[in-house]
Structures are given as C-alpha cells and as structure tokens.
C-alpha positions in Angstrom: 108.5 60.9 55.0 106.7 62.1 57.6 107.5 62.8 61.1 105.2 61.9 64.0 105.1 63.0 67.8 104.2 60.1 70.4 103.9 59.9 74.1 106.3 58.1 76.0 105.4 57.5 80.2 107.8 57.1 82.9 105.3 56.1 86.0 107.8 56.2 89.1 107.1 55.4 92.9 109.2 56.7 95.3 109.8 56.4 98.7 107.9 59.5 99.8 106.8 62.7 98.3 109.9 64.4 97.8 111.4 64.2 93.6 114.5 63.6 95.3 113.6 60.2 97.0 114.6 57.1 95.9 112.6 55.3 93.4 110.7 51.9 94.8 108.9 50.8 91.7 108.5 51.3 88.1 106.7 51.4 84.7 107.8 52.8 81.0 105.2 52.6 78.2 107.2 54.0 75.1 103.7 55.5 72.3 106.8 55.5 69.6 106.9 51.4 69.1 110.7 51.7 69.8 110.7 50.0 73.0 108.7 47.5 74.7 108.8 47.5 78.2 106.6 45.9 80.9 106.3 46.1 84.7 109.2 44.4 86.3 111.5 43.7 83.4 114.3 44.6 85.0 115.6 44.8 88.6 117.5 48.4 87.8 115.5 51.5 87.9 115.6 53.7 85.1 116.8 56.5 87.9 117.3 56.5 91.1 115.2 59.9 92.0 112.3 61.3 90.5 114.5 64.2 90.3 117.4 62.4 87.9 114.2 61.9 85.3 113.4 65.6 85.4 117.1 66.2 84.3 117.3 64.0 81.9 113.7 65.6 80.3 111.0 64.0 81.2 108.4 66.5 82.3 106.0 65.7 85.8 102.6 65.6 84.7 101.2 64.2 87.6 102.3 64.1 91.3 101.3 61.6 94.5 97.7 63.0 96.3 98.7 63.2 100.0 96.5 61.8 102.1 96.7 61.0 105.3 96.5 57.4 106.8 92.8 56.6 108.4 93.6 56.9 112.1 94.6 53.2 113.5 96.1 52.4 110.2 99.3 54.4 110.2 101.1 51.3 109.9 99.4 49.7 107.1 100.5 48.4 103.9 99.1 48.4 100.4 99.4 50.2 97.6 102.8 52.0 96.8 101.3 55.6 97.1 103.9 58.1 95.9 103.1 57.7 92.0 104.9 60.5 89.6 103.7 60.4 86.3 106.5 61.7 83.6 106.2 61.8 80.1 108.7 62.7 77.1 107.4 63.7 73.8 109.4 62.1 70.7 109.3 61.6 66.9 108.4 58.4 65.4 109.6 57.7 61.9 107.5 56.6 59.0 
C-alpha cells in the first residue's frame, strides 16, 4: 500500500489585511477525495481569523495585493479583496 501526498486549499477572505481579522468568506478544496466541500455549504467558517488557520497548520501561500481604491471610488463595492490562500499537505491512502 502506497502512501500518497495531496493538496488540500483553505481560500479565506477577511475583513482587511491583517491574519488576525475576522474571516468574511470562504472556500475548502480537499486534493485527498476525503472531503467534498463547495462554496457556501455552510454558514460557519472553518475559523474565525486567518491567524486560527495558521495554528492549526495550514501554511499562507498567498496573501491579498493592496491596492488602493481608484480615487472617487473609495466607497465602492465588489469583489471581496483580502483573499489568503492556505494549503495543508496530507496523505491519501491507496
């Protein structure tokens, strides 16, 4: 029996650009097969900080671009636009 690493992805959005904010939105796509989650399956977040995921292992891979709002547009809405990408490496079992 051989072992196998996969992927898993935690994509959080939080409320600014600090780990520590409060998570706004969600996604988990789990490369073992072990789970099957889509966008909005649940109304709980799977933490409540970007910072809660790093303790509990997942590793940032990607953090939010800052950019600043086009001037007259401060106030605009649109796109959630503090994205973390997290991922934890796992086995999967043959």
């Amino acid at each position: 029996m051989m072992n196998k690493l996969r992927q898993k992805i935690l994509v959080l959005y939080l409320s600014n650009s600090a780990l520590d904010s409060t998570v706004k939105g969600w996604a988990v796509y789990d490369g073992t097969g072990r789970e099957a989650h889509t966008t909005g399956d649940t109304n709980i977040a799977p933490y409540k900080t970007g910072l809660l995921a790093l303790q509990d292992g997942w590793r940032a891979i990607q953090f939010p671009q800052l950019i600043p709002p086009y001037p007259g547009h401060e106030l605009d809405t649109s796109f959630l636009k503090y994205e973390f990408i997290f991922e934890k490496i796992e086995e999967q079992h043959d």
